[in-house]
C-alpha positions in Angstrom: -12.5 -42.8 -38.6 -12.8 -45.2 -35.7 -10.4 -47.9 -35.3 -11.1 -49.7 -31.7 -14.2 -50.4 -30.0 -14.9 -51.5 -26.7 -18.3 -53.3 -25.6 -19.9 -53.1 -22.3 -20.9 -56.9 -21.6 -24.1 -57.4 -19.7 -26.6 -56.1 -21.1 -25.1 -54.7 -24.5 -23.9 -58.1 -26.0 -24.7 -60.7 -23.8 -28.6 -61.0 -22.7 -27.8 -61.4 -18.8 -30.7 -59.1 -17.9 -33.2 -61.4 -16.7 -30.5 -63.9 -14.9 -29.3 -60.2 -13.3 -32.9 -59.8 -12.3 -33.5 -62.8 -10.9 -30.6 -62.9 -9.2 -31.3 -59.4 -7.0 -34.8 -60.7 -6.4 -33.7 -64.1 -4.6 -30.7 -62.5 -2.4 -33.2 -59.9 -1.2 -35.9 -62.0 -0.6 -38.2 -60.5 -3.2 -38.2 -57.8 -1.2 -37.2 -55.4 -4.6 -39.3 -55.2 -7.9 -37.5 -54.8 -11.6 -38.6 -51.3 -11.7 -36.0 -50.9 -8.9 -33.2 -52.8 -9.8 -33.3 -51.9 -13.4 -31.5 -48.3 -12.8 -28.9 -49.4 -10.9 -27.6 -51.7 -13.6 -24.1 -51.3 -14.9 -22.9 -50.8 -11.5 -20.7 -52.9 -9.7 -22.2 -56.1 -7.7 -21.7 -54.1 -4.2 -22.5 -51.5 -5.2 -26.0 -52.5 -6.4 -26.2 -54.4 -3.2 -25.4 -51.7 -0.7 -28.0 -49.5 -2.5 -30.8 -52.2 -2.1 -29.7 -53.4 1.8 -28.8 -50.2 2.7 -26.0 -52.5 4.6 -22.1 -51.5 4.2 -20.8 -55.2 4.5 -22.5 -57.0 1.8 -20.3 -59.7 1.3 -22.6 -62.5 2.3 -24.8 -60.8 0.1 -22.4 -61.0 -2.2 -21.4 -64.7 -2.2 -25.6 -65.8 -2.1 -25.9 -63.4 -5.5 -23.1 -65.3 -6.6 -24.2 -68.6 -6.2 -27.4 -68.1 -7.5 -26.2 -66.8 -10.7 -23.6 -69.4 -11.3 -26.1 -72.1 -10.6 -28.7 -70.9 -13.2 -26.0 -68.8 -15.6 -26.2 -71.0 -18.5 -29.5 -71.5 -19.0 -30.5 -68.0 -18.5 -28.4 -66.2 -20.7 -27.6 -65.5 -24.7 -25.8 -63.4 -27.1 -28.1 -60.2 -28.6 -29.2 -60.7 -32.2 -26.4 -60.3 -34.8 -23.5 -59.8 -32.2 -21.1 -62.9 -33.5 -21.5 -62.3 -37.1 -21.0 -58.1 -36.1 -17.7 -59.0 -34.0 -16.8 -61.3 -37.2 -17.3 -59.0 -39.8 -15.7 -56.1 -37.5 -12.4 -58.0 -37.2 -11.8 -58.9 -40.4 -12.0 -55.0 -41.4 -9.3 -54.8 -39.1 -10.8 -53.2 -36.2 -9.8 -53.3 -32.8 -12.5 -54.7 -30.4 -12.3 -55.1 -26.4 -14.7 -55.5 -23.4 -14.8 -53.5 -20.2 -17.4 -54.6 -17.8 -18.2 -54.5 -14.1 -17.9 -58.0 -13.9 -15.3 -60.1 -12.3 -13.4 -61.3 -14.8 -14.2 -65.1 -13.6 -18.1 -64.6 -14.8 -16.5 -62.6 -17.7 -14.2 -65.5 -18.9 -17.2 -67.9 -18.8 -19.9 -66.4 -20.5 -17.7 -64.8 -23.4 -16.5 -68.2 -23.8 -20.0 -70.1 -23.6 -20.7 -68.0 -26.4 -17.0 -68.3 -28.2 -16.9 -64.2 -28.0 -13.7 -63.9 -26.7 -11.9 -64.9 -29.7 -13.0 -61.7 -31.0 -11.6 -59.6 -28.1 -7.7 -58.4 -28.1 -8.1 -56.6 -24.7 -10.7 -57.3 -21.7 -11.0 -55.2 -18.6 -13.0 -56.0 -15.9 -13.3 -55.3 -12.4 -10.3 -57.1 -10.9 -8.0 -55.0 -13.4 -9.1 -51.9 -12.2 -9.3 -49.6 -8.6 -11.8 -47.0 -10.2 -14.6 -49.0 -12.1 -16.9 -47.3 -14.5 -18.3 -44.7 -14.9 -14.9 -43.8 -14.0 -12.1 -43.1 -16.6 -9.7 -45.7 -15.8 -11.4 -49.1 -17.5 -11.6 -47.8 -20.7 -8.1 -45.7 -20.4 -6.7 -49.1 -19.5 -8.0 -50.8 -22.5 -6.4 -47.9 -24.9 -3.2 -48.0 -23.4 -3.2 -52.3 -23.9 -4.3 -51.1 -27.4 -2.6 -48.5 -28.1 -5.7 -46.8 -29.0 -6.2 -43.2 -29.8 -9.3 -42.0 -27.7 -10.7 -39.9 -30.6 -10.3 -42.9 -32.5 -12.2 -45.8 -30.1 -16.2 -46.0 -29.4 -17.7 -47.5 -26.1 -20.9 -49.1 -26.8 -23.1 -49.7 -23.6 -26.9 -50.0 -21.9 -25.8 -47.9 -19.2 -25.1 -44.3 -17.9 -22.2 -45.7 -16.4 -20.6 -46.6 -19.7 -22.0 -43.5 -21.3 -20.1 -41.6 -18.5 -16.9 -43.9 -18.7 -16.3 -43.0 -22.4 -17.0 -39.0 -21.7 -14.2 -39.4 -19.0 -11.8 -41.2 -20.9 -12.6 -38.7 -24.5 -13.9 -41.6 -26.3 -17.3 -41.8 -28.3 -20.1 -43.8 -27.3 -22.7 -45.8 -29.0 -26.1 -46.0 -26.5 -28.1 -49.3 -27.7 -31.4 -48.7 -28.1 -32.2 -52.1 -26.6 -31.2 -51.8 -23.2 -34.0 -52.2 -20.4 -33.2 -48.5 -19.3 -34.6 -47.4 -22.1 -33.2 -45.0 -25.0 -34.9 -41.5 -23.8 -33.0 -42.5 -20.0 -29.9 -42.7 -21.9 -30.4 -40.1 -23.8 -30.1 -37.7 -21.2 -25.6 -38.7 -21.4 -25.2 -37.4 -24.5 -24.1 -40.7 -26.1 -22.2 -39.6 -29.4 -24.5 -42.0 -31.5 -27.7 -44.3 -30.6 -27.5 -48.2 -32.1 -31.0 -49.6 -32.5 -29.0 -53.3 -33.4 -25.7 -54.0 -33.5 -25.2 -54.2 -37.4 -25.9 -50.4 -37.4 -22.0 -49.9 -36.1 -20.9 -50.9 -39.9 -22.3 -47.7 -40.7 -20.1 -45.9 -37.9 -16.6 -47.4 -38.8 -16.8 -49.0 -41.7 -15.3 -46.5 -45.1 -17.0 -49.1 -47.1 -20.4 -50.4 -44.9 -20.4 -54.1 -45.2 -24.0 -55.3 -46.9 -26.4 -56.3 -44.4 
């Protein structure tokens, strides 16, 4: 029976994909089309930068992504279809909920708040509270121990191979969502544990009793 489950953020229950986009395409000049940035999602920030510059220092790259998300965050993103009333209904059943993104956890703060999601979460983990991001181990290893979370009994659910890899590091389950812009046969190929086409479908993964729809 799962107990605890941790979220990925962008892209799994916040809608940040397009401000993401957008956000790529101005720092490098439109130089990049969606079909190229949408695989490296779920990455960290540098990461995805030193892929698309092929530069090593991309800190002013960086700080011009930065700025341009900040300025047109608000406006540009949303929470996925049923995620408060999920988290909601979730917590009062008693289970344990976290995040774990790539984010910093300056961006993380703001748009869980803008969306009053973090009220919901008793552990987040993002990128300043870890050495090894995901798809390492140690992000979701660090939100059992502040748990104190049995692995066998916690799901990850993500849009990304590098959450689906995260949880098979760490020996959790993992929920793919079907609604992620890689697509569900991409992420297929990680051998998620389940596959949630919306987010009410997780009742029906930890719930004894599966709240009514």
């Amino acid at each position: 029976m799962i107990d605890t489950i941790l979220f990925d953020l962008d892209g799994t229950i916040v809608d940040t994909n397009e401000l993401i986009i957008a956000s790529f395409m101005h720092v490098m000049n439109h130089s990049l089309t969606r079909e190229q940035i949408i695989p490296h999602m779920g990455t960290t920030l540098e990461q995805q930068l030193r892929t698309f510059s092929g530069q090593e220092d991309v800190v002013p790259l960086v700080k011009a992504y930065r700025e341009y998300n900040s300025l047109h965050h608000d406006e540009m993103v949303a929470p996925f279809p049923e995620v408060n009333e999920v988290l909601a209904r979730l917590q009062a059943q008693g289970i344990k909920l976290g995040v774990v993104t790539t984010k910093i956890r300056a961006t993380t703060t703001r748009v869980l708040g803008l969306f009053d999601l973090a009220r919901y979460m008793q552990v987040i983990v993002t990128l300043d509270d870890v050495e090894h991001p995901k798809p390492h181990a140690e992000p979701i290893r660090k939100a059992l121990a502040a748990l104190g979370s049995d692995p066998e009994r916690t799901l990850m659910v993500g849009d990304s191979p590098a959450d689906l890899k995260s949880a098979a590091a760490a020996g959790v389950q993992s929920a793919a969502v079907a609604w992620s812009l890689k697509g569900e046969q991409e992420l297929a190929q990680y051998e998620p544990t389940f596959v949630i086409h919306r987010m009410s479908d997780l009742y029906n993964l930890v719930l004894a009793d599966p709240v009514d729809r």
